[in-house]
LUMZA-761175 format. One line per 8 residues: number of its first residue (from 0); their letters; for each residue x, y, z of C-alpha. Coordinates in steps of 0.25 Angstrom, whole numbers, plus 5000, padded with zeros to 4 digits. Each point is the difference from the previous one (the first is absolute). Layout:
# LUMZA-761175
NUM = A = X Y Z  ...
END
This chain:
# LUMZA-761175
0 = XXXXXXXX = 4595 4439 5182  5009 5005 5011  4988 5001 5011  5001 4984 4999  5014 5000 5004  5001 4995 5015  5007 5010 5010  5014 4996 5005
8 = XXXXXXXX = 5000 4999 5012  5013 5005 5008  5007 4990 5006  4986 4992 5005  4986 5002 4998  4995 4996 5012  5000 5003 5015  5010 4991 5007
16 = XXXXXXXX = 4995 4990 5010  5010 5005 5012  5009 5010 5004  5012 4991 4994  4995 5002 4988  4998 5014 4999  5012 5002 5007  5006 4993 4988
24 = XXXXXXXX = 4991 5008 4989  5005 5013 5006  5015 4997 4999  4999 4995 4987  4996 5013 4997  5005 5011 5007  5014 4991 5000  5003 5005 4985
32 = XXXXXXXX = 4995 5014 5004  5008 5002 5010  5013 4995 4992  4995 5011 4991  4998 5010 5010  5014 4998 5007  5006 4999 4984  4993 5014 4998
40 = XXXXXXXX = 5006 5004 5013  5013 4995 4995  4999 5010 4987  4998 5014 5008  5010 4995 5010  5009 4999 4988  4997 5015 4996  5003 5004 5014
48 = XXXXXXXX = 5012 4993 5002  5006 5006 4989  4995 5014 5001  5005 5000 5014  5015 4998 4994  4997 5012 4995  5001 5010 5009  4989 5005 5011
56 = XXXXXXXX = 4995 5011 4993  4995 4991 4988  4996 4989 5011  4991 5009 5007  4994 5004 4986  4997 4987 4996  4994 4997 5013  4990 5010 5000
64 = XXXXXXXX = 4998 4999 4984  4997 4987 5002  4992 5003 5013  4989 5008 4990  5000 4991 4989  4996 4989 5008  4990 5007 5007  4993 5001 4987
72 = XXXXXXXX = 5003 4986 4994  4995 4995 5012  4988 5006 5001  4998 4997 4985  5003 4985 5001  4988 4998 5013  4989 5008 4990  5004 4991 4988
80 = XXXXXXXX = 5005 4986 5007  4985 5001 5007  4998 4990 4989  5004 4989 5008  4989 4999 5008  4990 5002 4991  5008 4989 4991  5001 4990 5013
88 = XXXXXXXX = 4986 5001 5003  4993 4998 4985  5010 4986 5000  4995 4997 5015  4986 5001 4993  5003 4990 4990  4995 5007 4990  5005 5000 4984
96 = XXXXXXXX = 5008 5013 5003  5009 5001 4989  4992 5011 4997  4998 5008 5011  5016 4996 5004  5003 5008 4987  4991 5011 5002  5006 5002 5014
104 = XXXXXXXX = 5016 4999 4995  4996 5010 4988  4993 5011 5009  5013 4998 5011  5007 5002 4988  4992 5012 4997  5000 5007 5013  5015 4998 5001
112 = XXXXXXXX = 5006 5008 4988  4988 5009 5001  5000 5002 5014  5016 5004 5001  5002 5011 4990  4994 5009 5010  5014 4997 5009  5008 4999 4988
120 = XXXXXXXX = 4999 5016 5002  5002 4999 5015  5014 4993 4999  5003 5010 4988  5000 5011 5010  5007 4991 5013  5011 5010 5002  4989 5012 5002
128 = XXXXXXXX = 4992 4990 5011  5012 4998 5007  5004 5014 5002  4987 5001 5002  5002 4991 5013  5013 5006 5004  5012 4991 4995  5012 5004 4998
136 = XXXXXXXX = 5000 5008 4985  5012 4991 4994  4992 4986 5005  4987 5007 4993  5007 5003 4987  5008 4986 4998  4985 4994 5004  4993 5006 4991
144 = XXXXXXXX = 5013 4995 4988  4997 4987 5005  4984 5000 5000  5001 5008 4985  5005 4984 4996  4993 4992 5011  4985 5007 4997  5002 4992 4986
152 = XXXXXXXX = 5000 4986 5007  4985 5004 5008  4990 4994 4989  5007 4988 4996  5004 4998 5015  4985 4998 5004  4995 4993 4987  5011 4990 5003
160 = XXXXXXXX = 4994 4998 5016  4987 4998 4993  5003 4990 4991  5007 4993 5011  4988 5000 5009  4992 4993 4990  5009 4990 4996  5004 4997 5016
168 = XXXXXXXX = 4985 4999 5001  4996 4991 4989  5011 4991 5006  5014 5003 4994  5006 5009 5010  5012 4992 4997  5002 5010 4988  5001 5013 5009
176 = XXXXXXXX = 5013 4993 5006  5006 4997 4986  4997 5014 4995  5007 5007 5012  5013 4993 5000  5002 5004 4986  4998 5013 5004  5009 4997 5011
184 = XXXXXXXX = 5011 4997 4990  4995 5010 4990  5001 5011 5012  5013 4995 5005  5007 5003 4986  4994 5011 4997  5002 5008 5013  5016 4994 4998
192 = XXXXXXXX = 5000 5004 4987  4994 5014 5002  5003 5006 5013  5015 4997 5000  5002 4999 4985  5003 4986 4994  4996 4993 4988  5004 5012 4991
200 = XXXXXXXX = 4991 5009 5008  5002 5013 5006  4999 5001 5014  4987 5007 5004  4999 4997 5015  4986 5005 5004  4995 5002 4987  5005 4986 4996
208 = XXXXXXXX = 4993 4993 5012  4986 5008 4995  5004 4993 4986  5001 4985 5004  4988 5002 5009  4991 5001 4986  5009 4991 4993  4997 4992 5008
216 = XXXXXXXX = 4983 5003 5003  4999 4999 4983  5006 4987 5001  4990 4995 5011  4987 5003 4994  5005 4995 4986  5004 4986 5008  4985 5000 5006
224 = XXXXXXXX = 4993 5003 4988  5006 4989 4992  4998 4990 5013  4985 5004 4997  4999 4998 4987  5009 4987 4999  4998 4993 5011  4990 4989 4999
232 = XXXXXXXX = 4992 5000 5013  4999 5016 4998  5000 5002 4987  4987 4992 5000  4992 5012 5005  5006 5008 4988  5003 5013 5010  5004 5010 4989
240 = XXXXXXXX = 4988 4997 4992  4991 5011 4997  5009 5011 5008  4994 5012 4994  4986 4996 5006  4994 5009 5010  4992 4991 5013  4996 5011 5008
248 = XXXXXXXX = 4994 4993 5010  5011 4990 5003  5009 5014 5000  4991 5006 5010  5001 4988 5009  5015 4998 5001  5000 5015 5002  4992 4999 5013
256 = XXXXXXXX = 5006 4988 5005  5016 5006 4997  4999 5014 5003  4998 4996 5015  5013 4990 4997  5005 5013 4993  4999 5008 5012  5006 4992 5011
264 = XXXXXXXX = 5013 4996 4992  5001 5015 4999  4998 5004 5015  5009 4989 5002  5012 5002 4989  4999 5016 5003  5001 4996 5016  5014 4994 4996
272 = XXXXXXXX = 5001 5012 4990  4996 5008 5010  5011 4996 5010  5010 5002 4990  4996 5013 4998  5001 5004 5015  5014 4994 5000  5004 5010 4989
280 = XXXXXXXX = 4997 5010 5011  5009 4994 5009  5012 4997 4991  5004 4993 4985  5007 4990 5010  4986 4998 5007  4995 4996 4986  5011 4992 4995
288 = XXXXXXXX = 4999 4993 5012  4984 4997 5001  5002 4997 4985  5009 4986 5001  4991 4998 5015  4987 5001 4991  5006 4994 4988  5002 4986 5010
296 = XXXXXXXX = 4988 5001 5007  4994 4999 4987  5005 4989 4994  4995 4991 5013  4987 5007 4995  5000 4993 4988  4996 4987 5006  4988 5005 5008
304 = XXXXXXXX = 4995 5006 4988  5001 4988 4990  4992 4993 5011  4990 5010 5001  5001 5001 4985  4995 4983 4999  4991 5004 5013  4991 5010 4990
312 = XXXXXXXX = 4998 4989 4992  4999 4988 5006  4990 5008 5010  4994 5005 4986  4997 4987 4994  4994 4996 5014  4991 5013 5001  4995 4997 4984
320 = XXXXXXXX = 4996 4986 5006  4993 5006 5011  5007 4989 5008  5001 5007 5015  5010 4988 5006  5009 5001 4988  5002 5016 5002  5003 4996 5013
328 = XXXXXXXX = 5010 4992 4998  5006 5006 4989  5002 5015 5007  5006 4991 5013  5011 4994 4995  5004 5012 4992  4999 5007 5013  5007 4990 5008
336 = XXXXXXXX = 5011 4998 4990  5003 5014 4996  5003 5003 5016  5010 4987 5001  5007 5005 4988  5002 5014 5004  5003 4993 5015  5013 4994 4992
344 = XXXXXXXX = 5004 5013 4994  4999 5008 5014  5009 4992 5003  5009 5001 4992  5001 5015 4998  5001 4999 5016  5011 4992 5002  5008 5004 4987
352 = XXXXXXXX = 4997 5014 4995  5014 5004 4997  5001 4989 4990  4988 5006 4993  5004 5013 5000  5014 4996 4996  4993 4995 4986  4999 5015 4997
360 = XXXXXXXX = 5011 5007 5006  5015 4998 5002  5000 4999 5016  5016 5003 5001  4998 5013 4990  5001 5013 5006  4991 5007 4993  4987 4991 5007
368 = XXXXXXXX = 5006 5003 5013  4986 5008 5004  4991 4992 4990  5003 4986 5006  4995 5002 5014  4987 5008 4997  4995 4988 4989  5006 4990 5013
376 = XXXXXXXX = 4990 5007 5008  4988 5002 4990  5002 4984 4997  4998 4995 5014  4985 5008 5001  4998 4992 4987  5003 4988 5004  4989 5004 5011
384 = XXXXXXXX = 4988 5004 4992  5002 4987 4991  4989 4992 5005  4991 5011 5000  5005 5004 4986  4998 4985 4994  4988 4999 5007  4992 5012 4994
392 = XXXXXXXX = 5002 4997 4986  4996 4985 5001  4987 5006 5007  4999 5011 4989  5000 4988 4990  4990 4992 5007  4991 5010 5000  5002 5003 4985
400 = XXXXXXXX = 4997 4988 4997  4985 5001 5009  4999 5015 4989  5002 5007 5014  5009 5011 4996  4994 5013 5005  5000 4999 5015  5015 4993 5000
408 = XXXXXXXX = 5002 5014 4993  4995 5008 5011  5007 4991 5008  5012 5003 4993  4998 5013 5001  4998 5003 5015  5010 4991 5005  5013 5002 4989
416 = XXXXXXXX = 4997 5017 5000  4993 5004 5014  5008 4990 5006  5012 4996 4993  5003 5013 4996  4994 5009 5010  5009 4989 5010  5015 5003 4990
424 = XXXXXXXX = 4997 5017 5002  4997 4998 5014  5012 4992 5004  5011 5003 4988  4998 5018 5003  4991 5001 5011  5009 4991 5010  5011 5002 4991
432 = XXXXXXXX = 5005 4984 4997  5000 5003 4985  5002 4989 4992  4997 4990 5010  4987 5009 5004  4996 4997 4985  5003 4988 4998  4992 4996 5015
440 = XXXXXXXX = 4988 5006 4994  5000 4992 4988  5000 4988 5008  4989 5006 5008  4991 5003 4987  5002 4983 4995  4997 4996 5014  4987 5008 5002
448 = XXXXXXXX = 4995 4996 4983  5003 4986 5004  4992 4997 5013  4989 5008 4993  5000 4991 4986  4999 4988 5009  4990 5005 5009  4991 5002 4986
456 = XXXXXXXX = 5004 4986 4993  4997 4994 5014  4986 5006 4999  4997 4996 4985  4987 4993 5001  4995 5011 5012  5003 5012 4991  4994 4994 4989
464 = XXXXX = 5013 4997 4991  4997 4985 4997  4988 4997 4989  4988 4992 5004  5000 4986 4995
END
């Protein structure tokens, strides 16, 4: 009988003793994450290196097609990658949770190909919302080429995250770093072979890009679902078994606990979004530029996030023990080693950013003679808001793991729109520094969410977020 299974346990089953070893526990975890993250990083920075040897027309196209379909995968991925948490804390419990580790996987599952066919019809209609929002008409109508392709990568996109949230929390997370370097190589041939025209292919350019792209997604979730079912440790909890099986309750709960999650990754990708929107108003060359600046800020991302990532279930495991100490310990080192990492990569961008920028434009070219100083520029204030940006998103995923998403919401709200944005119209046309006015507000906006997500996990146990014993 399956409910005579024992749960597995990710990684360890038990609170560790100190802060070494949860420091160890957490690394463990989040260190195949963030390879992943980084690797997946890898694969968009392919697509945009190649797009931007197109021409910058086509560049600025994808940046902003690809501005509103993450926006929507994004938000699709925190409504049905709330999963973990539940999953992290019915394992903390230790409980027999092959059946309620199912149930959650299949109504994430659920949520995420029923929950996306709304936006499907959104991105079918990109060109229209970016008129709407005042780009420039030959941008709008190659964006809306490229999202006609790309919108058909949004379903398996988001059931790939979720089967990569379930098996990272019942401790395989090593497979989420496999599966993305062969889409890596999957992404790197395919963009080759499509955008410029090799292998017998025709040379499709944007289009070709929009092709690999869910060449490539296809090739992902198919990796993941046979990971599920063949690999030993997870195949035990037979994920796929009953599929058709409606558990409305469980569906309701992840709902409540990810459309929060939902919420704030959309008030922080459409922030991003937003700013590239503004630079459209400024000039395509403003967008090309805040493109490459954003595209290197958000890689360094990737290794904050895969920390917060382990940090919502380690926290998660911790919280389903009703262990106080260990939630404590587990939500610190994430904090305090997500900050150190992101210490590093300030410093980097700080002291090197032409070599950065020079991974996506040809310095000594002509034609980047007014692109390469504006992205220069943009880069520095970057390499500014690092620790706050490292910082939020470690404490977002603390809290996750405590089932605390709707004030980090809120949170998210006020300080990335009211004060983030409000700050990048204020200071990029009101005082007129444009680009560097936007991208001042933005780091404005992490600043403020940052100091107020630490102000609420450091008042866990006074606002009533840790459980009684």
């Amino acid at each position: 009988m399956e409910s005579t299974i024992p749960a597995f346990a990710p990684l360890t089953g038990s609170a560790p003793a100190h802060w070494r070893g949860e420091m160890a526990a957490l690394l463990r975890l989040a260190g195949p994450l963030v390879g992943a993250n980084l690797v997946q990083m890898a694969v968009y920075a392919i697509d945009v290196i190649f797009v931007a040897r197109l021409n910058p027309v086509d560049f600025a196209a994808a940046t902003l097609g690809v501005f509103l379909y993450s926006v929507v995968l994004w938000a699709m991925l925190g409504l049905a990658t709330a999963c973990a948490p539940i999953i992290a804390a019915e394992l903390g419990r230790r409980r027999h949770a092959v059946r309620e580790v199912r149930r959650s996987f299949r109504m994430a599952l659920w949520l995420s190909v029923l929950g996306s066919l709304p936006f499907v019809v959104i991105l079918a209609n990109g060109e229209a919302a970016l008129r709407l929002a005042g780009q420039n008409h030959l941008v709008a109508a190659r964006a809306g080429q490229f999202l006609d392709i790309l919108l058909f990568a949004l379903v398996p996109s988001i059931a790939a995250g979720v089967m990569r949230t379930v098996a990272a929390a019942l401790g395989r997370p090593v497979w989420a770093l496999l599966v993305t370097i062969m889409a890596l190589g999957i992404g790197i041939v395919g963009n080759w072979a499509l955008v410029f025209g090799h292998l017998g292919f025709p040379a499709l350019g944007l289009i070709g890009s929009a092709i690999s792209s869910v060449v490539t997604t296809v090739a992902m979730v198919l990796a993941f679902a046979a990971i599920l079912v063949l690999d030993p440790k997870l195949r035990r909890f037979r994920l796929f078994g009953r599929w058709w099986r409606p558990e409305w309750p469980r569906l309701v709960q992840i709902a409540k606990l990810g459309l929060p999650i939902a919420l704030a990754y959309t008030l922080e990708g459409s922030l991003f979004g937003g700013a590239a929107v503004l630079m459209g108003l400024i000039s395509v060359t403003a967008v090309a530029a805040h493109a490459i600046a954003l595209n290197i800020a958000a890689i360094t991302f990737q290794i904050p996030l895969g920390i917060g990532q382990a940090a919502t279930i380690r926290v998660g495991m911790a919280y389903g023990a009703r262990d106080p100490a260990w939630m404590a310990r587990a939500g610190w080192c994430a904090i305090i080693i997500g900050t150190g990492v992101m210490t590093l990569t300030a410093s980097a961008i700080w002291f090197a950013p032409k070599l950065f920028v020079s991974a996506y434009l040809d310095m000594a070219d002509p034609a980047n003679v007014l692109t390469i100083p504006l992205a220069l520029s943009y880069l520095m204030i970057a390499a500014m808001f690092q620790l706050f940006d490292g910082a939020q998103v470690v404490l977002a995923g603390a809290l996750r793991g405590l089932q605390d998403t709707r004030a980090p919401m809120f949170i998210a709200g006020f300080g990335y729109w009211v004060i983030g944005f409000g700050t990048a119209c204020l200071l990029g046309f009101g005082l007129h520094w444009e680009g560097v006015g936007i991208w001042l507000g933005l780091a404005a906006g992490l600043a403020a969410v940052s100091v107020m997500l630490l102000w609420r996990w450091s008042r866990r146990v006074r606002l009533g977020l840790v459980p009684a014993d």
